[in-house]
C-alpha positions as CSV (number, residue, x, y, z in Angstrom):
1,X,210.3,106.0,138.5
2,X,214.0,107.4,138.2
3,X,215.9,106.6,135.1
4,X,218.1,103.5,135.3
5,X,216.2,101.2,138.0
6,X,214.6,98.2,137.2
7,X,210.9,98.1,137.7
8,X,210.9,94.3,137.8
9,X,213.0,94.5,140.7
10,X,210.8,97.4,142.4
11,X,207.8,95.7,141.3
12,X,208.6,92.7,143.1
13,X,209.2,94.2,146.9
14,X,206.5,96.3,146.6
15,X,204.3,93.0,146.1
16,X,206.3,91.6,148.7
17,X,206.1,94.9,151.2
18,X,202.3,94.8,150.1
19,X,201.7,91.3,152.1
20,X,202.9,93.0,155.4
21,X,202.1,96.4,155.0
22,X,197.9,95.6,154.1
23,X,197.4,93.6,157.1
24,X,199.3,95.9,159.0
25,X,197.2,98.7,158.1
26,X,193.9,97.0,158.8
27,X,194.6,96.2,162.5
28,X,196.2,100.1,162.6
29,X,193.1,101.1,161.7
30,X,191.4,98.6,163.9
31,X,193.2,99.7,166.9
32,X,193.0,103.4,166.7
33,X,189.0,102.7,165.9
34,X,189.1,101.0,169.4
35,X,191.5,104.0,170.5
36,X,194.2,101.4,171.9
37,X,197.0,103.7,172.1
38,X,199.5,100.4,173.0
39,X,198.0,98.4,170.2
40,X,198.5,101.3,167.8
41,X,202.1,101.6,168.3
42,X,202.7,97.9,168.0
43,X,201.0,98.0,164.5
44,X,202.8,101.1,163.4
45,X,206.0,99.1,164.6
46,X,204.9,95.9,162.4
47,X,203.9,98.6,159.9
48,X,207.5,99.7,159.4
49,X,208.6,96.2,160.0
50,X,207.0,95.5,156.3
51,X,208.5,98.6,154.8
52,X,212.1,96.7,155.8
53,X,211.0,94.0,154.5
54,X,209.9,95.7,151.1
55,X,213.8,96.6,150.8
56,X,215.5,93.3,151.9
57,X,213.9,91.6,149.5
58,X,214.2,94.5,146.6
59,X,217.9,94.9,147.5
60,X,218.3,90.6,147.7
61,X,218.5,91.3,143.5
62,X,221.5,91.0,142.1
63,X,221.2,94.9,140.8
64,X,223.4,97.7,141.0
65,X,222.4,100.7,143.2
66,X,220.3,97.9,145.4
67,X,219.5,101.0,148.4
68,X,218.0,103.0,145.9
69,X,216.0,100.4,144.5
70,X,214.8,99.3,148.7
71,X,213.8,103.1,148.9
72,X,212.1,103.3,145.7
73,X,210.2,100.0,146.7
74,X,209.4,101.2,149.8
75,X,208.1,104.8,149.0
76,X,205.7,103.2,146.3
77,X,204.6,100.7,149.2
78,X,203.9,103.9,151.0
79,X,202.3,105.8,148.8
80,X,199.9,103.0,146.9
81,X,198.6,102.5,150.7
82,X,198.8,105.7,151.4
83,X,196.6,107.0,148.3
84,X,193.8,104.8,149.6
85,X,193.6,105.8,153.5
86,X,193.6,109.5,152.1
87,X,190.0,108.1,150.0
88,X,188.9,106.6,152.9
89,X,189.8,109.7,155.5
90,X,188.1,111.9,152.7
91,X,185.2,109.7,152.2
92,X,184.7,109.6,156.4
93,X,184.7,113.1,156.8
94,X,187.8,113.3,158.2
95,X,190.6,115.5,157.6
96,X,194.5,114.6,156.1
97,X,197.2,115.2,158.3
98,X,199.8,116.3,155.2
99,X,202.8,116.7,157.9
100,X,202.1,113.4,159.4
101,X,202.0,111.4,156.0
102,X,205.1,113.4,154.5
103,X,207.0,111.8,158.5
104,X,205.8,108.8,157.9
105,X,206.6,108.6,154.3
106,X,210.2,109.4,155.2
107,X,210.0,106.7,157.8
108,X,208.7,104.0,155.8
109,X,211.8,104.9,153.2
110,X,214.0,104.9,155.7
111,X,213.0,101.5,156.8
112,X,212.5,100.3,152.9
113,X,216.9,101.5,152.8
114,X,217.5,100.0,156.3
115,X,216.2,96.5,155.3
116,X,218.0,96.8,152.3
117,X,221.4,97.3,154.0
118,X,220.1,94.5,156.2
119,X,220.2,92.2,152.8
120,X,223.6,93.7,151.7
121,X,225.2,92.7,154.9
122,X,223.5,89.2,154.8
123,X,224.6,88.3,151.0
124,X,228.1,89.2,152.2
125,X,228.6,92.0,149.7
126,X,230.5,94.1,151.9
127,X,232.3,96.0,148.4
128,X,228.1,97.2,147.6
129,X,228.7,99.1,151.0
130,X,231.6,101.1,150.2
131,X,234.3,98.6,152.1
């Protein structure tokens, strides 16, 4: 973790980013197992929904630097889900997609920094933005 954040802080969206992004993974899985294309995309949608949610509440702390705490949160969200659908890929045979996890990675940061401006606009701390 970079120098200067507070783990607490990270510790608690990615507990909080955990209860939408674990659900959200299962009926992924679920739905491409069943190869419902529509169904897939809705889940990938709540999926990233999560990851905003992992940086809303992160960035909700009164901390400074509260975007680089949200993408911190989020990219650990990621990647401790991430590190167990590699072992069950690997342990099913099948292979990794490396570009596809490095997108979606970015993606689920990106949402983790987006829900965190979303919480920096709702406390009314427009001076944390730069204004």
């Amino acid at each position: 973790m970079a120098a200067g954040l507070d783990r607490r802080v990270i510790t608690s969206g990615v507990l909080n980013g955990l209860c939408w992004v674990i659900p959200g993974g299962i009926a992924e899985a679920v739905a491409h197992a069943h190869h419902k294309s529509g169904l897939v995309l809705l889940t990938f949608l709540f999926l990233l929904l999560g990851f905003a949610f992992c940086g809303y509440v992160t960035a909700r702390h009164p901390i400074d630097r509260p975007l680089q705490h949200a993408a911190a949160a989020a990219a650990i969200t990621f990647a401790l889900v991430q590190v167990l659908d590699i072992a069950l890929l690997l342990a099913r045979g099948h292979h990794i997609n490396l570009p596809g996890i490095v997108l979606t990675g970015l993606l689920a940061t990106s949402a983790g920094v987006m829900g965190g401006l979303l919480a920096q606009r709702g406390a009314g701390s427009s001076a944390r933005l730069g204004r």
